[in-house]
N, C-alpha and C positions, 0 to 999 in steps of 0.2 A: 498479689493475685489471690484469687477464691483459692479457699483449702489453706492458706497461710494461717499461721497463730503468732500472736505477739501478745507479750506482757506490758505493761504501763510500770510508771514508777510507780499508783498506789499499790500495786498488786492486784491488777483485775487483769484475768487473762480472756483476752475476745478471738475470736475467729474474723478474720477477713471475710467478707462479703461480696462474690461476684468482681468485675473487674472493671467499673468505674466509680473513679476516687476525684475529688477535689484536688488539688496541688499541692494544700498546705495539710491534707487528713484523711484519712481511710473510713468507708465506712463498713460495719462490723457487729456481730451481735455477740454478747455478752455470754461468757460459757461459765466462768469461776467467779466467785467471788470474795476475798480475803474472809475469813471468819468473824474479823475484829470489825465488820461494814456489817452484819447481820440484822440490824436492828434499822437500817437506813430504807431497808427493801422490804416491802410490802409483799411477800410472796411465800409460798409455803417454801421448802428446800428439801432435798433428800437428804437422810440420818448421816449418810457416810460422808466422812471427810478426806479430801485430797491432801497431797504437803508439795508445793511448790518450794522446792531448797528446804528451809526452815517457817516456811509460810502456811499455816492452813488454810485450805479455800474450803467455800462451800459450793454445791452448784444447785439452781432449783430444778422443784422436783418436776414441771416443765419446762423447757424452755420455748417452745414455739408457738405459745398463745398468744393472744390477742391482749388477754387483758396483764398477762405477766411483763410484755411488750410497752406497757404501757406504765406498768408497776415501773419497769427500768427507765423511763423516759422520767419518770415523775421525779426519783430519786435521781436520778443525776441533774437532771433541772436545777435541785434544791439543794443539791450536797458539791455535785460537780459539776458546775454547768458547761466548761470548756466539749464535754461529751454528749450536749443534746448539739446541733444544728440543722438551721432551717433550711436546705434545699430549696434553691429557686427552680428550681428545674420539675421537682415535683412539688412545689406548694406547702409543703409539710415538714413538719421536724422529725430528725432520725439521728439514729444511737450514729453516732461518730468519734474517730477519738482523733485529735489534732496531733499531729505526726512527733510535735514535742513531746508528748507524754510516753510515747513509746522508749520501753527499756531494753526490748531485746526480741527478733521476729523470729520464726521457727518455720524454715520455706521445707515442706516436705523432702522432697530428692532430695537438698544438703544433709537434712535427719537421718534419713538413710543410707548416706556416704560415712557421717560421723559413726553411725549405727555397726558399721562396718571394722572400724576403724579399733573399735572397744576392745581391751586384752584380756580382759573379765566380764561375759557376759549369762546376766541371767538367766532363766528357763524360759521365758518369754519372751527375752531378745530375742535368743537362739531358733524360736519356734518361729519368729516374725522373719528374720532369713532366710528359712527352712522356706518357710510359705512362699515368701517372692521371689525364692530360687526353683522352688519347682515351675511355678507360674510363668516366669521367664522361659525355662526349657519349654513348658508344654504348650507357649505362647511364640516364642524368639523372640518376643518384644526384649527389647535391649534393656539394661537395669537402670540404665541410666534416664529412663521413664514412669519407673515407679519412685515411689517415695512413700514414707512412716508419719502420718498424723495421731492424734488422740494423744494419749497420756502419755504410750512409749516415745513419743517425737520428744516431750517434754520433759523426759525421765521423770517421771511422778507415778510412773504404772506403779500396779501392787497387781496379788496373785490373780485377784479378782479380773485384772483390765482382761481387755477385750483386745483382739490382730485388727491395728486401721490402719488401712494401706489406701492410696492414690495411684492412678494409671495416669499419664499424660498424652491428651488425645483422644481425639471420637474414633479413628479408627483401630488406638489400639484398643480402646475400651469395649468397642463390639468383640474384637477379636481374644479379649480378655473372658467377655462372658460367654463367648463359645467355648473358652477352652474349662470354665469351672462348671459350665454341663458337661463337660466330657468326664471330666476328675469323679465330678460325681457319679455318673452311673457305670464309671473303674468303682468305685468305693472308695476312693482316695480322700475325697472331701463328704460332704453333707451339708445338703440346705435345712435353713432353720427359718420358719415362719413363724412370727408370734400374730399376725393377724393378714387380712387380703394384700394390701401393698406389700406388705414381704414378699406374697408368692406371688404380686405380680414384678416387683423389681429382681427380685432372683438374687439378690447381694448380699445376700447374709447366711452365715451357715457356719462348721464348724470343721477345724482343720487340729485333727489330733480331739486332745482335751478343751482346745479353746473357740471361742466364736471369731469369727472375722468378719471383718463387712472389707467392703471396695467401694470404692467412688471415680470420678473423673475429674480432671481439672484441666482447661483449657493449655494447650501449648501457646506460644505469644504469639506465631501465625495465627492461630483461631481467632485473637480477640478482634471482633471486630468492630468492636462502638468505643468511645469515649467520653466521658461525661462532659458535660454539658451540647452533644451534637443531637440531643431531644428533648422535649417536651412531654409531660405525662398530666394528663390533666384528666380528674376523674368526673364519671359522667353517671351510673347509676347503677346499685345492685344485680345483678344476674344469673338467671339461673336454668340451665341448657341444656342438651345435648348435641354431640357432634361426634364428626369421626377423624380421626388423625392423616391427613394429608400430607406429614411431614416429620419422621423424630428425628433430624440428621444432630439437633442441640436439646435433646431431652435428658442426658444424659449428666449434663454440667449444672451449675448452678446460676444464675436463677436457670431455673427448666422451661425452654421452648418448646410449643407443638404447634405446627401448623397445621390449620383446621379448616374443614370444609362439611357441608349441611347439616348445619345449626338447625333444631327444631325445639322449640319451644315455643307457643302460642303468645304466651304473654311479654314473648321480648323478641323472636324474629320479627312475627307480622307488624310488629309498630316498630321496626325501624327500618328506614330506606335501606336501598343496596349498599350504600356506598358506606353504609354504617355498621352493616355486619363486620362483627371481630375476623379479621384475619389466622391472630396468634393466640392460644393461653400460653401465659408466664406465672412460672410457679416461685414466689420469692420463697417457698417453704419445702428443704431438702427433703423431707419424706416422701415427696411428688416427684421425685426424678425420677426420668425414666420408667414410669407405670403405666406407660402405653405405646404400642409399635404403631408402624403406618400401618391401615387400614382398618386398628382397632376403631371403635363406640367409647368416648369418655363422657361421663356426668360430671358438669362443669357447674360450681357455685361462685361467686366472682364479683369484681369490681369491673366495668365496662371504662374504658380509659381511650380517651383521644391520644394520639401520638402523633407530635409534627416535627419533623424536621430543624431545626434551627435552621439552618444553611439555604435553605429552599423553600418551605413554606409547604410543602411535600405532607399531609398528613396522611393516616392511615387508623385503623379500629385492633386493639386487642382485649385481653379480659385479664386481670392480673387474682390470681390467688396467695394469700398472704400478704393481706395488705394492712394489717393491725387494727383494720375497723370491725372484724367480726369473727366471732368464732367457727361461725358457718362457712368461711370459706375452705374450697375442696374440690381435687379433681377425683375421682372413681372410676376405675375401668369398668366396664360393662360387660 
């Protein structure tokens, strides 16, 4: 499931991606990588180093570009190839890791229960409890709906890490970010914006001495596609605006908006009706949830046919985060 982590036996740990997988492998983008592989990857990396058990990882100093996306495809191409595969569904090769390789998955809510479970724990457990035990009361979401990602899931935090917690659920998730508006203007918590998308997702902020973010991740009622039951087939650059018709799945990963009067000269007027995008899908987490229904987003994008397998059913979206450009991007307005 999205929000899962797993390690390989080389020691590259990835994050899960979204919630359609092939049968025999997940697909998943690239977070650590062993120290002793540093020279195989074409990408700058940040100074500081992690320690998985006895392992040092590095991680790069971005990860959500286009061209560092592509750094990663190149290097496991040549070094591991079993981790590039070619999707017939979208035409393209993507970071995959083949279910063999995996050495051990890290489902948030278990991390959580283990987390619990600790008879020695440090200042940053302790505060990571703290947090989704207040949360819980000033929510009632039940605990057995959150769960611990990031380093703490992994035990590999240090003083520095950051509170990464998971909600499970669109509806507790709304009712999640009602209740850290409230916290905040108690003074209990505080929001931290390092740029616009912070202050328009509202997720990030600081609890005590630390930063926390929040996320969502589908309950397995929610999921409701499965790979191979479409077709994605890309059809040209785009660049737009519109208004949000819909964020009932803006919140999860990949980030859905359903969207309605598209204005842009150079790409409504020349396409038929039936070819205006219905959806933007954001494959890149910093776009979740950055816009309510009836908000204005500025949309940069891949325009993508989508059909049906089963039916022959097609339909028009706009996917951001498609590894072919750095420009792509959604913007509230």
């Amino acid at each position: 499931m999205d929000g899962d982590t797993f390690a390989t036996r080389e020691g590259f740990i990835f994050n899960v991606f979204g919630y359609e997988h092939p049968p025999d492998r997940v697909l998943a983008f690239l977070k650590y990588i062993p120290a002793r592989l540093k020279g195989l990857f074409r990408i700058e990396f940040l100074e500081r180093t992690w320690r998985y058990g006895r392992l040092p990882l590095l991680r790069a100093e971005k990860l959500y570009t286009a061209r560092n996306y592509h750094a990663f495809i190149e290097a496991f191409r040549k070094e591991f190839p079993p981790y590039v595969y070619c999707c017939p569904f979208r035409q393209k090769e993507v970071i995959s890791a083949p279910l063999s390789t995996v050495k051990r998955v890290y489902v948030p809510r278990e991390c959580l229960q283990l987390l619990t479970t600790l008879k020695r724990k440090d200042a940053l457990q302790k505060n990571t409890l703290e947090f989704i035990s207040l949360l819980a009361s000033e929510t009632g979401i039940s605990l057995r709906d959150f769960g611990v990602h990031g380093s703490v899931a992994l035990n590999m935090h240090t003083e520095k890490s950051d509170i990464d917690i998971v909600v499970c659920g669109a509806n507790n998730f709304r009712r999640l970010e009602a209740a850290v508006d409230r916290l905040v203007k108690k003074g209990e918590l505080s929001y931290l914006f390092n740029n616009r998308l912070d202050a328009a997702r509202r997720f990030k902020g600081r609890y005590r001495d630390k930063v926390f973010m929040y996320n969502a991740i589908r309950k397995p009622e929610e999921v409701n596609s499965r790979y191979g039951d479409f077709t994605y087939t890309p059809i040209v650059p785009v660049k737009f605006h519109c208004m949000v018709e819909d964020d009932g799945e803006a919140m999860f990963r990949p980030a859905t908006y359903r969207i309605q009067d598209c204005e842009q000269a150079n790409f409504s007027s020349r396409l038929p009706d039936d070819k205006i995008p219905k959806f933007v899908v954001s494959m890149i987490g910093c776009y979740r949830n950055v816009a309510r229904k009836g908000d204005k987003i500025r949309v940069s994008g891949m325009l993508e046919c989508v059909r049906k397998v089963e039916t022959g059913e097609t339909f028009y979206q706009v996917v951001v985060g498609t590894g072919t450009s750095e420009e792509e991007h959604i913007w509230p307005l």
